[in-house]
C-alpha positions as MATLAB code, in Angstrom:
seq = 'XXXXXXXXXXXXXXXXXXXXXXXXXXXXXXXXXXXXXXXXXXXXXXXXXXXXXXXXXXXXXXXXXXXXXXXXXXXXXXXXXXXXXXXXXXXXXXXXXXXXXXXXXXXXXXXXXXXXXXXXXXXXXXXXXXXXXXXXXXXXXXXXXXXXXXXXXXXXXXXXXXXXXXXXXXXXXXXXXXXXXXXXXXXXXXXXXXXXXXXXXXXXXXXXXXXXXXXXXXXXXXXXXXXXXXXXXXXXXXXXXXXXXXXXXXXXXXXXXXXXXXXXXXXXXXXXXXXXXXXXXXXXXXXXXXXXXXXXXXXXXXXXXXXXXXXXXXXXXXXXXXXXXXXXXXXXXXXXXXXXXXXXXXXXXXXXXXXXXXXXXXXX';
ca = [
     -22.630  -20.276  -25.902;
     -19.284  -20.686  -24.638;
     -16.791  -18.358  -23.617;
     -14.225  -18.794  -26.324;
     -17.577  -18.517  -28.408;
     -18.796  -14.850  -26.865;
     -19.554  -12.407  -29.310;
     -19.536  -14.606  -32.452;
     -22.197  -13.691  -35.490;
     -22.860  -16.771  -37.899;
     -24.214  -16.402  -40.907;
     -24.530  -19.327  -42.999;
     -26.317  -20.138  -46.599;
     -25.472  -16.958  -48.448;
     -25.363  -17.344  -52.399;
     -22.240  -16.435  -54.162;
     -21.543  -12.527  -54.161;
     -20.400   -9.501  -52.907;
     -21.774   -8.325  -49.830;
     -21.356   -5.840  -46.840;
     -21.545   -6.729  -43.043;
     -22.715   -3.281  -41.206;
     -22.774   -2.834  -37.715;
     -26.295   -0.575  -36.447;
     -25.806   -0.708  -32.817;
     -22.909   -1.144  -30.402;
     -23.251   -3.607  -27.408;
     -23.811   -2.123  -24.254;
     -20.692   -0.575  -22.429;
     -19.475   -0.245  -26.016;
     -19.644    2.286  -28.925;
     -19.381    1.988  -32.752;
     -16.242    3.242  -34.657;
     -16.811    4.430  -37.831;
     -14.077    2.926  -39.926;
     -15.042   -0.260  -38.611;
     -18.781   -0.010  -38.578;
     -19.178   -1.322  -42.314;
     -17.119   -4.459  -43.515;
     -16.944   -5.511  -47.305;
     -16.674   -9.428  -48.142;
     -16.990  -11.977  -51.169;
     -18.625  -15.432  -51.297;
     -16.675  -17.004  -54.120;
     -18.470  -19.324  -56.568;
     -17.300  -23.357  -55.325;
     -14.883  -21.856  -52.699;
     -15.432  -24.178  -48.883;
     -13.637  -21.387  -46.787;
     -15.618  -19.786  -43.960;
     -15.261  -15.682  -44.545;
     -14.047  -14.584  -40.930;
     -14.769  -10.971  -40.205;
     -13.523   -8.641  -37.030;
     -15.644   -5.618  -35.892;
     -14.237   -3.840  -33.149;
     -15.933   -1.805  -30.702;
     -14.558    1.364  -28.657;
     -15.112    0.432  -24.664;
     -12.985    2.039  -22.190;
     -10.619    0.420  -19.334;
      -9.446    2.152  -16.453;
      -5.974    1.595  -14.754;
      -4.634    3.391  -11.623;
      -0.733    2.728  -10.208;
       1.712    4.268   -8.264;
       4.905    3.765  -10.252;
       7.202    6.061   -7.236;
       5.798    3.900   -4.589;
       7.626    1.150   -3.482;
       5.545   -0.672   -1.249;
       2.184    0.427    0.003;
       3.212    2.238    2.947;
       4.383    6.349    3.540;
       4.176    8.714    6.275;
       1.686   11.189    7.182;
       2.027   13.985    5.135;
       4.488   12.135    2.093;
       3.656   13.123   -1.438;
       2.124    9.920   -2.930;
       2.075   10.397   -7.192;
      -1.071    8.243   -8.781;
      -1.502    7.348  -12.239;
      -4.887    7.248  -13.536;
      -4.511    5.769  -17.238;
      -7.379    4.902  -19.997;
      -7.358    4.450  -23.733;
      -8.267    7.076  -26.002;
     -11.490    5.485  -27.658;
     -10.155    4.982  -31.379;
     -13.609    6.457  -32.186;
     -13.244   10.150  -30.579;
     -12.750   11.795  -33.926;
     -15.885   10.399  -35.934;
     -18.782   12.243  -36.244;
     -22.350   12.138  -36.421;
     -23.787   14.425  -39.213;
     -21.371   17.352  -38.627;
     -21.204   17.130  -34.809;
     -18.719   15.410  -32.608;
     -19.628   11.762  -32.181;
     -18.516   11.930  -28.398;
     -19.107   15.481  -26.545;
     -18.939   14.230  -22.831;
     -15.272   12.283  -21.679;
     -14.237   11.999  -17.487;
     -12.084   11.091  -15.214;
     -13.797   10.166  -11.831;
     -12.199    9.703   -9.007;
     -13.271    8.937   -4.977;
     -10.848    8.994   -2.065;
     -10.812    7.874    1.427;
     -11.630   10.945    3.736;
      -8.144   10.314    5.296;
      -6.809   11.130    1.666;
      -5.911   14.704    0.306;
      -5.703   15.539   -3.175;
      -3.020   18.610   -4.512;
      -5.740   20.721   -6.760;
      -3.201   22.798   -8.129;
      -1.122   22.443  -11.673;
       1.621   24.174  -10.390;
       4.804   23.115   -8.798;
       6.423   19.496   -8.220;
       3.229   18.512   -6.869;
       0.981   19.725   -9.478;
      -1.329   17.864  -12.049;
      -1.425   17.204  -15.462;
      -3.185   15.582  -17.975;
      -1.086   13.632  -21.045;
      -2.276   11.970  -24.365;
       0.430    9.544  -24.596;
       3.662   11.699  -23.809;
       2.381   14.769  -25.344;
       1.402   17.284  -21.877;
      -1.931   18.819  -22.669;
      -2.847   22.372  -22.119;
      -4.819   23.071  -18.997;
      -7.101   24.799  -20.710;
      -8.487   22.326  -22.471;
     -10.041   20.382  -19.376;
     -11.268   21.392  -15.684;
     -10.725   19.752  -12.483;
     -13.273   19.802   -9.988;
     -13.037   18.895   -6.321;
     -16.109   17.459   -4.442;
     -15.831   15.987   -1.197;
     -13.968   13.066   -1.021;
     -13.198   13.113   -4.606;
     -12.625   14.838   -8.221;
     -13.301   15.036  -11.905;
     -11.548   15.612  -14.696;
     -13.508   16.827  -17.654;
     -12.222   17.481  -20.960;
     -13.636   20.447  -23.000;
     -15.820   18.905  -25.910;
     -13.898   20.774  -28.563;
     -11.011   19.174  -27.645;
     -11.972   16.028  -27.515;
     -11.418   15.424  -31.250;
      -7.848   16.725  -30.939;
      -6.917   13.192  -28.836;
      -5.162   10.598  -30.398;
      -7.163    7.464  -31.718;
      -6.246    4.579  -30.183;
      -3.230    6.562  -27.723;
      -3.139    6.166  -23.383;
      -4.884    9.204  -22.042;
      -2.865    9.720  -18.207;
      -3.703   11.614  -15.795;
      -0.656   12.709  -13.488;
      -1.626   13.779   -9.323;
      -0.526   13.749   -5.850;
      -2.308   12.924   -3.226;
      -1.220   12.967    0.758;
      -2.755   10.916    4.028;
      -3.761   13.404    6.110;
      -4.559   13.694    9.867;
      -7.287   11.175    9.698;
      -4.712    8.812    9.073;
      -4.541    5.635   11.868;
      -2.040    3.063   11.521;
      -4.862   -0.002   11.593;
      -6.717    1.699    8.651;
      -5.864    1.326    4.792;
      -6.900    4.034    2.495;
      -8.503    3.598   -1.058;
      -8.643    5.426   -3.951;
     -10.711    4.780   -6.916;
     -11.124    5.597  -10.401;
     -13.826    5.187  -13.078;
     -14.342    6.501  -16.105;
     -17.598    8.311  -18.215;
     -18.204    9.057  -21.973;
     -21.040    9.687  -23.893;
     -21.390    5.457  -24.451;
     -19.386    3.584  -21.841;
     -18.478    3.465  -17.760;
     -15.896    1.330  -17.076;
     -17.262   -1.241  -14.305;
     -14.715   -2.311  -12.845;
     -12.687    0.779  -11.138;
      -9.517   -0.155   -9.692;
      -8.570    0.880   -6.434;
      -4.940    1.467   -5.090;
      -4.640    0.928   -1.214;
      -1.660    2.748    1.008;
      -0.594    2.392    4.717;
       0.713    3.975    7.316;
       2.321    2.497   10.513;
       2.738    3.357   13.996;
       3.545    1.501   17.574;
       2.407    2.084   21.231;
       4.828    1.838   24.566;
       3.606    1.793   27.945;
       6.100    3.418   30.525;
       5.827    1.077   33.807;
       8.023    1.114   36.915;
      10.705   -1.621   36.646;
      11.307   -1.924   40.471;
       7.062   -2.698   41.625;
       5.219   -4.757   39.381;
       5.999   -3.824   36.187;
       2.315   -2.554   35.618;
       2.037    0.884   37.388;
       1.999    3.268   34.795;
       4.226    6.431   34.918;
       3.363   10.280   34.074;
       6.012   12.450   33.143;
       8.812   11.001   31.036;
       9.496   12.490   28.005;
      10.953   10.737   24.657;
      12.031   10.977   21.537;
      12.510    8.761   18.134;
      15.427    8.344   16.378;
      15.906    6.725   13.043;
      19.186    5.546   13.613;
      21.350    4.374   16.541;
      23.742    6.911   17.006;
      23.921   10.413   18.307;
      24.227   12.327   14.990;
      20.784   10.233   13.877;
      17.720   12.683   12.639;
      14.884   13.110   15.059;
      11.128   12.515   14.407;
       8.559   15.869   14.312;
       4.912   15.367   14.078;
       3.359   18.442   12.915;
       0.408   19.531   15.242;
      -2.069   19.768   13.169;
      -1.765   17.976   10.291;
       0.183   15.365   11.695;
       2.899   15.841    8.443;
       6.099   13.783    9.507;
       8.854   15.095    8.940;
      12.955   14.517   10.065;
      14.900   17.340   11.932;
      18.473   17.562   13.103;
      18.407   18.700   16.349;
      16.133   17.623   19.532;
      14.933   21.000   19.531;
      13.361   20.601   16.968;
      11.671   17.126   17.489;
       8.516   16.342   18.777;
       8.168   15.287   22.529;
       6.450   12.539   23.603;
       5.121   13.114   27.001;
       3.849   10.083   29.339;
       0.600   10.924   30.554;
      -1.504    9.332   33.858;
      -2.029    5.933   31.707;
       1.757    6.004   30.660;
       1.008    5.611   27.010;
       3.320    7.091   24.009;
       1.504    6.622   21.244;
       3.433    6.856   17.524;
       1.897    6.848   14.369;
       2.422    8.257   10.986;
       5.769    6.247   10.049;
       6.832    4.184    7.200;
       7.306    0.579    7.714;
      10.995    0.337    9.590;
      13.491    0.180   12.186;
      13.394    3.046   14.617;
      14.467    4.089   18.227;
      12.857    5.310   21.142;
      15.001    7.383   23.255;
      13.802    8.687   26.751;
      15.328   12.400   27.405;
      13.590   12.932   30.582;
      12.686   10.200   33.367;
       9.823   10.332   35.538;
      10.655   11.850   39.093;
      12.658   10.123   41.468;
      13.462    7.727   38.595;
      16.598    6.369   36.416;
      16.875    7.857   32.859;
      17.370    5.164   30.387;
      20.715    4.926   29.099;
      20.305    3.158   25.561;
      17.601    3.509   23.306;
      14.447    0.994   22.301;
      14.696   -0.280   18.637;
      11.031   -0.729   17.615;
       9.903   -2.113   14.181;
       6.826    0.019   12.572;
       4.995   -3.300   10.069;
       1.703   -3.512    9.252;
       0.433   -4.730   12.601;
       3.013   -3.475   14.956;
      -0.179   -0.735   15.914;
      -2.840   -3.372   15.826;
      -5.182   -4.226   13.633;
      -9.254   -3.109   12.749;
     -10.209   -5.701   15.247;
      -7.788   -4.515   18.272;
      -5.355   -2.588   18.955;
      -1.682   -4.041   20.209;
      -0.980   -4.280   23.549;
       1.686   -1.267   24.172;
       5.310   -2.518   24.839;
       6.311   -2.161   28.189;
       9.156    0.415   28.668;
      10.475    0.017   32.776;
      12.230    2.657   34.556;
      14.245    2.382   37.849;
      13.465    4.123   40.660;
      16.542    5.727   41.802;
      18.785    4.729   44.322;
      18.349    0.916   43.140;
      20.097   -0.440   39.635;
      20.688    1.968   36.825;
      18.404    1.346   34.125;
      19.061    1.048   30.368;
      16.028   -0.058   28.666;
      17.224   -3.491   28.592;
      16.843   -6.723   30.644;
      20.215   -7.587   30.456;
      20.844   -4.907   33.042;
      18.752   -6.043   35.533;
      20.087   -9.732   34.870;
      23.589   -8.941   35.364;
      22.431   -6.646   38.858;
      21.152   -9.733   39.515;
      24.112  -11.573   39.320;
      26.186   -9.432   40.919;
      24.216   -9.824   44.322;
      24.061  -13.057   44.021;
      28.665  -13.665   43.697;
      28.673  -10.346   46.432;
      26.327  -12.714   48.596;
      28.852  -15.970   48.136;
      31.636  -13.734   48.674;
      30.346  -12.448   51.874;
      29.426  -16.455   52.841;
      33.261  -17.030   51.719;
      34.704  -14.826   54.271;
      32.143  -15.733   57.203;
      33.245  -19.333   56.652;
      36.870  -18.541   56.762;
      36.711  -16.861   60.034;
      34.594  -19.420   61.772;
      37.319  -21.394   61.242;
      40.375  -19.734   62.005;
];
C-alpha cells in the first residue's frame, strides 16, 4: 500500500441500504473517541458515487520550545523558560460504563545532569500547568522530581475537566548548572503517557554555553614561558564605566557587577592559564589589573569573542590565546602588537639618526 494510501478501509459490493461503519479497536499508539467510533451511511439504489467516510483516532504529539530564547546559548546560572505542549485527546471525557475512559495522563521529562529544574510554583520562576490559556489549579496535578528528570501527573478526576480537542502546556524554568562546559550541549526531552498512547518521537531542545582560554606568556623570551601571578578581569564593554564579570563559587551562576570589587579574579597559575566559561555568545574584554612581578601591566584591554567553538570542541580543546607581558625596564606593554612594532621602529630611525651624525662628523 502506498503512503497516500495508509490507513484506507475498502469495502466494496454492498447492496443498497442503510448501514453503520463501527470502529472495535483503535490502532496502536491510538485510542477510540466515542463520537466518532460509530459512523451512519446510505448506499442509494443506481447511485455510482463511492461513500467516503473519516474516523478519527485520539494519538498524542509532543512539542517542546523556548519561545524567550533567542538563540541557543545563556550563561551559567540564566533562567531558561521551556514549553512542553500536547493536545488534549478529544476523547478525555468519554467513558467506559460509568468510569473515566482515560484515568492515567503525563508529562515526562529527562534532562542533562548539567541541567536544573525550578520545582517550585511560586515566584517568576515557578511552574504551571495551562489547558489552552485557562491556568490550572495546582491541585489538580503533582510534580515529581527524579534524578535527572520529572513528571507531571494529572489527578484522574480531573482529567475529564480538560478541554476536548484544546493545547495542554506546561510552563518551567530550568538553569545550566555547574556541570556546565563550554564544548558540551545540553538536552532536554519530553514524552508523553496515557492510558493508550506514548508519543515516540520526544523532541529535544539543545542550549549552549560559551567560554575562551588565554595563556599569559612573557613577551620579551620566547613567547612560550608561562607566567604565575597576574591577575584579570572581564569587561563587557570597552570603557571604564563597563560592568564586570562574577562567577559565583559554587555554582558557577554568572552574573554582572559594577565595581571590580565585586568581580571575580582571574589568577594566572604555574601553567599561565585563565580559563573563562559560562558566557553567552559575544564580544568581551580581558583586562589585566595586576602584572606578574618584575613585569609591565597591560595598558588596553583584549577583546575576545565567546562562539560556539571559541573553547574548543568535544574532540579538543582550543589552543589558549597567548596574552605577552613585558618585563620591565624594556617597552611598555599594551596587549597589542602594534606596540612592540612601533618600539621597533623607533630603534631602528634612533639607529639611522645616530649613523646620520657619525657620518657628518667624519666629514667635517
Amino acid at each position: 500500500m502506498s503512503e497516500n494510501q495508509k490507513g484506507q478501509l475498502k469495502i466494496a459490493q454492498l447492496e443498497t441500504g442503510a448501514y453503520q461503519l463501527e470502529e472495535t479497536k483503535a490502532p496502536s499508539q491510538a485510542a477510540l473517541i466515542e463520537e466518532e467510533r460509530i459512523k451512519d451511511f446510505t448506499i442509494d439504489s443506481g447511485s455510482n458515487v463511492t461513500v467516503e467516510l473519516t474516523i478519527k483516532n485520539d494519538t498524542t504529539n509532543v512539542t517542546k520550545t523556548t519561545p524567550q530564547l533567542d538563540g541557543k546559548d545563556v550563561e551559567i546560572g540564566e533562567r531558561i523558560q521551556y514549553h512542553l505542549t500536547v493536545n488534549i485527546p478529544s476523547g478525555i471525557q468519554d467513558k467506559v460504563g460509568a468510569e473515566n475512559k482515560y484515568k492515567h495522563f503525563q508529562l515526562i521529562d529527562a534532562h542533562d545532569p548539567a541541567l536544573t529544574f525550578e520545582n517550585t510554583a511560586e515566584g517568576e520562576t515557578g511552574y504551571a500547568l495551562y489547558d489552552g490559556e485557562q491556568k490550572i489549579d495546582a491541585t489538580n496535578y503533582q510534580v515529581t522530581e527524579k534524578e535527572h528528570g520529572f513528571t507531571v501527573t494529572i489527578n484522574p478526576e480531573f482529567l475529564p475537566q480538560l478541554t476536548p480537542g484544546n493545547q495542554l502546556r506546561f510552563v518551567y524554568y530550568m538553569y545550566l548548572n555547574e556541570q556546565a562546559m563550554p564544548i558540551n550541549g545540553f538536552t532536554n526531552e519530553a514524552n508523553v503517557e496515557t492510558d493508550f498512547m506514548t508519543d515516540q518521537t520526544p523532541p529535544s531542545v539543545e542550549v549552549l554555553t560559551g567560554g575562551k582560554r588565554f595563556l599569559k606568556v612573557d613577551g620579551a623570551v620566547t613567547a612560550t614561558e608561562a607566567l604565575a601571578d597576574a591577575v584579570f578581569v572581564v569587561r563587557d564593554q570597552d570603557h571604564d564605566e563597563a560592568n564586570y564579570l562574577k562567577i559565583e563559587e559554587g555554582t558557577k551562576q554568572v552574573s554582572w557587577v559594577q565595581t571590580a570589587d565585586e568581580a571575580t579574579k582571574f589568577t594566572t597559575g604555574a601553567d599561565g592559564l585563565v580559563d573563562i566559561i559560562g558566557l553567552k555568545f559575544g564580544t568581551y574584554y580581558l583586562e589585566e589589573v595586576k602584572a606578574p612581578k618584575n613585569y609591565v601591566l597591560l595598558t588596553n584591554r583584549i577583546a575576545f569573542e565567546v562562539h560556539e567553538t571559541s573553547y574548543g570542541t568535544k574532540e579538543q580543546l582550543l589552543y589558549p590565546e597567548k596574552v605577552p607581558n613585558r618585563r620591565k625596564g624594556t617597552l611598555p606593554a599594551t596587549g597589542g602588537v602594534g606596540t612592540y612594532l612601533m618600539g621597533a621602529i623607533g630603534v631602528v630611525i634612533v639607529g639611522l639618526a645616530g649613523c646620520y651624525f657619525v657620518k657628518r662628523r667624519v666629514s667635517k
